[in-house]
N, C-alpha and C positions, 0 to 999 in steps of 0.2 A: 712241487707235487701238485694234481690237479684239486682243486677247493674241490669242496660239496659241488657247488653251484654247477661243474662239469656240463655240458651242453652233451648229453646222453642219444638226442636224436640221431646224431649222425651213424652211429653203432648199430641202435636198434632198429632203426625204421627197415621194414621189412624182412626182420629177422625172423627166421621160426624158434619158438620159442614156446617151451614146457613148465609147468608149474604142478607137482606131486603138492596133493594137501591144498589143491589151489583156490578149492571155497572157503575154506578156512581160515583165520584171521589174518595172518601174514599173508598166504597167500594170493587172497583178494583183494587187498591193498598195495600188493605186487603189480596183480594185472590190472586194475584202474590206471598205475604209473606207465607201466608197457605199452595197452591201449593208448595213451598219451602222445608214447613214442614212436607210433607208429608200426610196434610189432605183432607177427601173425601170431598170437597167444590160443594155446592148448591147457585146457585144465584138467588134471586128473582126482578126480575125488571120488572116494566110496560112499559118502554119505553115509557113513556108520550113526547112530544117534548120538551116541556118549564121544565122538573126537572133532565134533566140533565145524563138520561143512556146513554152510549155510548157503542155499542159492539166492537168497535173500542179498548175501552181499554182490553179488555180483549183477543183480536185476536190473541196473541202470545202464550197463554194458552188454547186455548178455545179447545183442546182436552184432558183436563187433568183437568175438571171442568164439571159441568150439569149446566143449564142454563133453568131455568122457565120463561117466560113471564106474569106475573099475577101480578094483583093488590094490595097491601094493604088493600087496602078497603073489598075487596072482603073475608066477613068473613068466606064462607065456603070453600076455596082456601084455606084460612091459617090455617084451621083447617088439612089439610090433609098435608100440608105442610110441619107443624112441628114437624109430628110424627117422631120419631125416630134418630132426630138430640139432640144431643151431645151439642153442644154449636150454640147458635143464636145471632150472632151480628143486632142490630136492629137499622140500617141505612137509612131507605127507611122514606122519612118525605119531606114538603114541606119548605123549607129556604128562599126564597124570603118573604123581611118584607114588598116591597111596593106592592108584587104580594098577599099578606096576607089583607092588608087595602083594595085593589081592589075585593079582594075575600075569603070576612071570612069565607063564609061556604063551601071552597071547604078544606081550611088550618084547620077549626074546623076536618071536617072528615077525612083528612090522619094525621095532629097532634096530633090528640085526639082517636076520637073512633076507626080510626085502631089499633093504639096503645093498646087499651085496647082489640079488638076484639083478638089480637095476644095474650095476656097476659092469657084472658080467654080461646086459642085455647091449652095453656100449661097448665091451668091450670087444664084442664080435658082429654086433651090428650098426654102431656108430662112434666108432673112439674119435673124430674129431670134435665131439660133444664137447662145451665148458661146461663144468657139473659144478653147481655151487651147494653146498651141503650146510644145509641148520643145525647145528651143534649148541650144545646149553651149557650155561657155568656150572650146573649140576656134577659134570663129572670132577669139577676140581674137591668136592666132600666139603669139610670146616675148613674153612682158610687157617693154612700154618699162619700168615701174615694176609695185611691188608695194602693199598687193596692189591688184588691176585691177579700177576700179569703170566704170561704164557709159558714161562717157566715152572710154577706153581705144581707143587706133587700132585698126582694125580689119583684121589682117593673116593671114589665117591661112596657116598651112603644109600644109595639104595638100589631095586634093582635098574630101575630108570636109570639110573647116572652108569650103571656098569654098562647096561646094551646102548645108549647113546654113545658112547667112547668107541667099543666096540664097531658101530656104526660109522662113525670120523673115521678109524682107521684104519678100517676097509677103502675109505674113499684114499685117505694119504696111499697106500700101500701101492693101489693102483696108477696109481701115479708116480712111486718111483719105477713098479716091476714092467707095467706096464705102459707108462705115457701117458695115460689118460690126464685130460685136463682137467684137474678137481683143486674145489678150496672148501675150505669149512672155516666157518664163523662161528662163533662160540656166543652164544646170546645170552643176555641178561635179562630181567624182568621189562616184558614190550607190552605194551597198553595204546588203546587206542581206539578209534570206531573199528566194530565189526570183531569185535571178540567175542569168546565163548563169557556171557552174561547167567548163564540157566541154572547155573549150580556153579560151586567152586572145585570140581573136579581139574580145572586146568590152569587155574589161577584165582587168588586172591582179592587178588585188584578187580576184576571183571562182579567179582560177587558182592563185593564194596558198593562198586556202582550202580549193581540192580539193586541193593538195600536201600540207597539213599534216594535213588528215584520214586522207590515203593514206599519211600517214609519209614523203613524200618531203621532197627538198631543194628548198629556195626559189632562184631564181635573181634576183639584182639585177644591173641591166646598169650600166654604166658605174663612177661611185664612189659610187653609193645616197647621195648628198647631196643628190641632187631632190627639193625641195620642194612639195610637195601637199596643198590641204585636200580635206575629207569630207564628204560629208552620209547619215546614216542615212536610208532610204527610207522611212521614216513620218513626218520633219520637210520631205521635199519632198514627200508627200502632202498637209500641211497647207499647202503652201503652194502647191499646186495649186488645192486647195479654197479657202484665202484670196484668190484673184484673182477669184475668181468669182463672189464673195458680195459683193464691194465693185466697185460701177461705178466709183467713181476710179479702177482699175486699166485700166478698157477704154482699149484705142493705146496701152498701156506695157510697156517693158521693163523687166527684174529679174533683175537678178543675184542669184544663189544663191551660199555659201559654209560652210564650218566655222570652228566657233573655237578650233578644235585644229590649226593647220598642221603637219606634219610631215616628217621625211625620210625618204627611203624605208626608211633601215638602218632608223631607228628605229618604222619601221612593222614592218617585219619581227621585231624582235627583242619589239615590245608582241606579235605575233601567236605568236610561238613561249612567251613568259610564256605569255599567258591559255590554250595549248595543253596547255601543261604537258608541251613536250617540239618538237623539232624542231630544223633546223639552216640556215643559209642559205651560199650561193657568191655572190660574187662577180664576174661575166663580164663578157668586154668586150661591146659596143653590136650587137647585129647592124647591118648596113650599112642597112637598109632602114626599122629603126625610128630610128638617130641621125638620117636626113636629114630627117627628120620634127619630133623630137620638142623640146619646146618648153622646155624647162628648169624651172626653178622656178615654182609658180604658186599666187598664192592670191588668193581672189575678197573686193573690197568688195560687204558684201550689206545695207552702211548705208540705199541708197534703200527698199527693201525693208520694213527694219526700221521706219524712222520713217516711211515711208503707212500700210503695212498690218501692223504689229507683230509681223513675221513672224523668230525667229531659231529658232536648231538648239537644243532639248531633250535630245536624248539625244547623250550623252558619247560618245568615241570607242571608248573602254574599255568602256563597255558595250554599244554597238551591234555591234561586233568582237565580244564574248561570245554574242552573241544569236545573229550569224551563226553563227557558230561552232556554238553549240548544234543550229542547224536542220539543218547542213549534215550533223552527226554521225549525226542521226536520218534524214534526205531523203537524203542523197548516191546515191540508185542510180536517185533518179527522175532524176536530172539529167545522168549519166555515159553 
């Protein structure tokens, strides 16, 4: 099977090529790798305040790219949209689980029915599209067992986990009823430059690092024995990019993972090391994230690994350093 290292140019160069969500952390670190490859890259972002676009991330590229400001939702937008694109990474979705309980039907209509209105905008104006779909471990709920490979019941806790599933499998469905070429990838906790930093509305980790650059105090809820793995966002680039280059992957699922699990203390205490300085507390569970949250959790990314020879490259230690590094220099585009 083809390693990471895969020589991706000859696919991409000159491909057109769509990226939903694509100021947004994955997906502008998508199109730096594209741009590389020499692909005609299309971004579609709404620049909503609270989901997380930033043109910031793309400002070093942003003459060697086109850039839409349009909605997901907006179904006759995506209908013109995705005429004549090549491949469609479909990134653009709402990830906040407590901003989901506060507002199920705004996370129903961009998890769900844009979802499906994109799916249908290919499927009558572009079905030779590859449509690679961002999926989250979120839908598998508490792991019956560890760690949770693609078999795993499917139960999620909240309304985030029920409309992402929902969303996957509108993408699968279309793909046996209809042909379309779609895959979904099931993502784990992705950290990296160019995340949402401003608040912990979309992650964790992201609000770790604006704490420890501001010199503040880390806060862990519960007893920080929750276990978590990682993926640096340039090893789920490539594995974005690997689904797309290989048709064995078209109608399949894939789990993503790290092969560094950890706990939370001990995440916090590697983050304050590579800091060279900082302190963490201790807190109880705010009420609204324990009913939610899912305990321990680490992803089998074996299917993955043995199709398409896809595992994690960079270390935790040093993808934590990297961020780190970026966020010291960046931190004001992002606050």
């Amino acid at each position: 099977m083809p390693p990471p290292e895969t020589d991706f140019t000859p696919y991409f160069q000159g491909k057109k090529v769509l990226i939903t969500g694509g100021l947004g952390f994955i997906g502008s670190n998508l199109a730096h790798r594209l741009v590389e490859l020499g692909a005609h890259v299309l971004l579609v972002d709404s620049l909503i305040p609270k989901y997380g676009g930033n043109v910031f991330n793309v400002a070093d590229i942003q003459d060697r790219l086109r850039i839409n400001i349009a909605d997901v939702r907006d179904e006759h937008g995506l209908r013109y949209l995705v005429q004549g694109q090549e491949v469609i990474f479909n990134l653009a979705g709402q990830v906040s689980h407590t901003d989901s309980m506060n507002d199920p039907y705004a996370d129903l209509e961009i998890n769900v029915r844009s979802q499906l209105s994109l799916l249908e905008a290919c499927r009558h104006g572009n079905p030779q599209a590859k449509i690679i779909f961002a999926s989250t471990r979120q839908i598998y709920g508490k792991p019956a067992y560890l760690p949770v490979d693609e078999n795993h019941p499917l139960q999620p806790v909240d309304v985030n986990g029920i409309n992402k599933l929902a969303g996957e499998w509108y993408h699968i469905v279309y793909h046996h009823v209809y042909g379309l070429q779609t895959v979904s990838l099931r993502l784990t906790n992705t950290y990296g430059p160019r995340m949402r930093v401003k608040d912990a509305r979309q992650t964790f980790m992201g609000w770790w690092l604006r704490q420890l650059v501001e010199s503040q105090t880390l806060q862990i809820f519960g007893d920080g024995r929750q276990v978590r793995d990682f993926n640096y966002v340039d090893d789920v680039v490539t594995a974005l990019l690997l689904v797309v280059v290989n048709d064995s992957a078209t109608g399949q699922i894939y789990n993503l993972g790290g092969r560094e699990p950890i706990s939370l203390l001990d995440l916090a205490q590697l983050l304050i090391n590579l800091n060279q300085g900082g302190r963490y507390d201790i807190v109880p569970f705010p009420e609204d994230r324990q009913r939610i949250d899912i305990g321990d959790y680490t992803g089998d990314y074996s299917k993955i690994r043995h199709e398409l020879g896809w595992e994690p490259q960079i270390t935790l230690c040093d993808g934590l350093a990297r961020t780190l590094d970026y966020y010291r220099e960046h931190l004001a585009h992002y606050v």
